[in-house]
N, C-alpha and C positions, 0 to 999 in steps of 0.2 A: 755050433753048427755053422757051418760058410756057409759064404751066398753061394757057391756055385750047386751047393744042395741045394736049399731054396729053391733056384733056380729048375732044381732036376726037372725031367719030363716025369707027369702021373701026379705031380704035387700042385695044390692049388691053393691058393691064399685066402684066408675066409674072406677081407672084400672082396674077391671076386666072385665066391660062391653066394653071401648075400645080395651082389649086383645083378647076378643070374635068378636067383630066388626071387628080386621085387621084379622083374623084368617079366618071370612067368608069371605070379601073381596079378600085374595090370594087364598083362597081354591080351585075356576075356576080354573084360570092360574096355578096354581103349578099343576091339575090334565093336563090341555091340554099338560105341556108342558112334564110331566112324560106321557103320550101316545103318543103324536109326535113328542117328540125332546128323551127323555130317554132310552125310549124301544128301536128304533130302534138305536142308537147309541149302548148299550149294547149287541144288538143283533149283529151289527157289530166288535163289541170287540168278542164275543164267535167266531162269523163266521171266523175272523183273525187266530185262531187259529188251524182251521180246515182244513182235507188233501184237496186237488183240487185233484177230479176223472178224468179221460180221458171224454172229449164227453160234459163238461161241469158240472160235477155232483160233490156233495160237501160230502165228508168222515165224519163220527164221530170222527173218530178218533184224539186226543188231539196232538199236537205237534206244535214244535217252527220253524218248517220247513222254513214256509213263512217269518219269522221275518228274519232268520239267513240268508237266500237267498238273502232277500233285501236286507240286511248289506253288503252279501258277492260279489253281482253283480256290476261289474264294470258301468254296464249299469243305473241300478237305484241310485248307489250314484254320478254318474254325474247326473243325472234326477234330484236327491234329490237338488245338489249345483246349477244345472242350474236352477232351478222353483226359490230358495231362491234369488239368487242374482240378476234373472231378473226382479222378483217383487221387491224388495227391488230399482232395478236402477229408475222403473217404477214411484214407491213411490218417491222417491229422485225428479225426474222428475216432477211431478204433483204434490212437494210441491214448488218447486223454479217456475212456470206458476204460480201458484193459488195464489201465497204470497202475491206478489202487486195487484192484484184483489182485494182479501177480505181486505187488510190495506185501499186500494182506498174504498172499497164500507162502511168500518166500517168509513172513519171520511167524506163521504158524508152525507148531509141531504138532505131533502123536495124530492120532488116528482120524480126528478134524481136519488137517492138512491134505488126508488122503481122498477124505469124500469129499471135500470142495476139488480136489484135484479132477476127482471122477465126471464132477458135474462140467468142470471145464473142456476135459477130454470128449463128453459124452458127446455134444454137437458132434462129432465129427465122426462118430459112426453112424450118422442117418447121411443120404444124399442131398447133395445140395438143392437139389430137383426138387424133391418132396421141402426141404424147409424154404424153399422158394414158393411153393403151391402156398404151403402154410401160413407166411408171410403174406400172401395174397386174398387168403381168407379173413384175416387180422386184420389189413388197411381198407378194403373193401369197403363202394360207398354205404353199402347195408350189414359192415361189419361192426367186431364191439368197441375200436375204439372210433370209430361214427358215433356209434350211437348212446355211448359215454357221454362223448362231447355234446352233441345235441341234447340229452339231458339235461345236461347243464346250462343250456339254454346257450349256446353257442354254437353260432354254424361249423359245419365241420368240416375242414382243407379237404384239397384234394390231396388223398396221401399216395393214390396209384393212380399205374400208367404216366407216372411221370418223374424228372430227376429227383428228388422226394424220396418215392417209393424204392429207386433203383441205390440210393446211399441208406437207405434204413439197412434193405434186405442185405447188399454188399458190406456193411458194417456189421452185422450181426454174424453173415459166414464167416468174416476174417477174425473176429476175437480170438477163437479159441489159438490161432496161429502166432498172435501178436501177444496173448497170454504167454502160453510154453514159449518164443523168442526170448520174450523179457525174461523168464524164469532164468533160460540159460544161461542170461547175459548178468545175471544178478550174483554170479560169484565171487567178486570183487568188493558186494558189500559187506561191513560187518559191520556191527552192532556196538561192537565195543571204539568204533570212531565215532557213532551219534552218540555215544553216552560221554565220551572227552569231551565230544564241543558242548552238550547240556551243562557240562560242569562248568567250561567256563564260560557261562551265562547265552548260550547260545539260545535266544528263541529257538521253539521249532519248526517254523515259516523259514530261519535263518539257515537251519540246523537241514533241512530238507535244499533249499537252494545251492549250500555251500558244500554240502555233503553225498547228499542222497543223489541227489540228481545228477552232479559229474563223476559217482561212481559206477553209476545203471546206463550211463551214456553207449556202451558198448552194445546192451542189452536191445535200446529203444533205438538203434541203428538197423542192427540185425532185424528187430521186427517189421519196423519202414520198409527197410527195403525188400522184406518178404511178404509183406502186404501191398505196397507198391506193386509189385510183378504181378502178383496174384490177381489184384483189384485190374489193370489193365487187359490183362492178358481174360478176362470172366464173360464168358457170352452168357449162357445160361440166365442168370441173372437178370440182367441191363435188359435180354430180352422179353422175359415173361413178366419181369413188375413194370419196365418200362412200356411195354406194351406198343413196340416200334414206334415209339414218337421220341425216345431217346437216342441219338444216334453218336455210337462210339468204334472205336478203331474197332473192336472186335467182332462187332455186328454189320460193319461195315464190310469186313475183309468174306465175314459167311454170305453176304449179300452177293456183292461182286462175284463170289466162286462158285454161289449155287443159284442166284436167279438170274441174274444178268450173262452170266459164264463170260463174264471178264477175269479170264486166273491171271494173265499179266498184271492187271492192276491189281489183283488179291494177294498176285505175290509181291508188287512195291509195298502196301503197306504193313505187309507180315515183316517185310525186311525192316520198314519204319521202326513197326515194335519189336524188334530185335537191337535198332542201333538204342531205342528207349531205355531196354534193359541194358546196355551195356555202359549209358551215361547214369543209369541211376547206380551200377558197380563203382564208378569209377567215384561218382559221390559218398559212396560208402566205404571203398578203400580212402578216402584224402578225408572222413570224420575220423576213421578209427586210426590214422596215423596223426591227427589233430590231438586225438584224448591221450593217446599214449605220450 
């Protein structure tokens, strides 16, 4: 066949008909998500930028007001290091619970495997609402583990209405998340490289450091950083075990936009924790091109 056949009119080359085929395929999604993820995010970048009127009312007028205030307010840049470092303790927290979980459920098999799976998965069919109420019946000054502890003839913390309360309940939602991550992430391991390095005398404190742990690196990235997001971004939470005396980007930002009716400043710090999430990307893209 020549190319000027080829070439003929009516005839088309399968890349181009696959270039056409992924092209309608994304075309949906790339529109829902430019109407309900794009638009209003950029409508929150313009909003950032605009005066906050008395009475709740938002100015035309262009300026960097709200940005520099942020920057310059003692209040919001402890806000800013208190939200980072209490999600990030969070994170740290409900990676070292979840570890030996997902390592135990990844080298079970048969039908053991599936109902511990169920038990993991099961959290996350109830609402977070409800195992937040729950969580608050549990820490409770006149709750059982009060009054465990006083039992035992020791006074008993305060475990609610304060940061305490708000890393138990936020650590307990995020497991199931940072379980299934790790799971995902655990395909890289096999069994038949710890049983090489046992042979040649590898302890297994050895055997886990030199092995285990820089093969699941991929896994415990993935979960950080989808714990991360999550732990930040959690109103819910922070506000009913913290009991407003915790104060984080997220309760901050519903503060501002439903009592105060400052949405200029509600939309600076949504954009804060957006550029948050996109520095905690950019550390999870440069680990996973580290491990590789």
């Amino acid at each position: 066949m020549t190319a000027a056949a080829l070439s003929a009119p009516g005839r088309t080359r399968p890349g181009g008909r696959r270039a056409g085929l992924a092209v309608a395929l994304l075309l949906p999604i790339a529109l829902v998500n430019a109407v309900a993820f794009l638009a209003p995010v950029l409508n929150l970048a313009r909003m950032s930028f605009n005066e906050a009127l008395p009475g709740g009312g938002i100015g035309d007028a262009f300026t960097f007001e709200n940005w520099i205030g942020l920057l310059r307010d003692p209040f919001y840049v402890e806000l800013i290091v208190n939200s980072i470092g209490i999600n990030l303790f969070i994170t740290l927290l409900t990676l070292v619970l979840s570890y030996p979980i997902a390592l135990y459920l990844h080298r079970t098999t048969g039908r053991w495997r599936s109902f511990l799976t169920v038990l993991v998965i099961s959290p996350l069919l109830t609402s977070a609402v409800v195992r937040t109420y729950g969580w608050i019946a549990i820490l409770s000054d006149s709750g059982p583990v009060a009054q465990a502890i006083a039992a035992l003839g020791f006074v008993p913390p305060r475990l609610m209405f304060n940061t305490t309360g708000v890393v138990i309940g936020l650590t307990e939602i995020l497991m199931p998340y940072m379980i299934l991550s790790l799971l995902a992430g655990f395909g890289r391991l096999d069994p038949r490289v710890e049983e090489a390095a046992r042979t040649l005398g590898a302890t297994p404190f050895v055997t886990f450091r030199r092995v285990v742990l820089p093969l699941t690196l991929p896994g415990i990235a993935l979960g950080c950083l989808l714990c991360f997001v999550l732990a930040i971004s959690s109103f819910i939470t922070p506000r009913l075990m913290g009991g407003g005396r915790v104060f984080l980007l997220a309760t901050e930002i519903y503060d501002q936009a439903i009592v105060t009716l400052n949405w200029p400043l509600a939309a600076t710090l949504s954009m804060l924790v957006l550029l948050i999430f996109g520095a905690a990307l950019a550390a999870y893209s440069r680990v996973l091109k580290a491990v590789e």
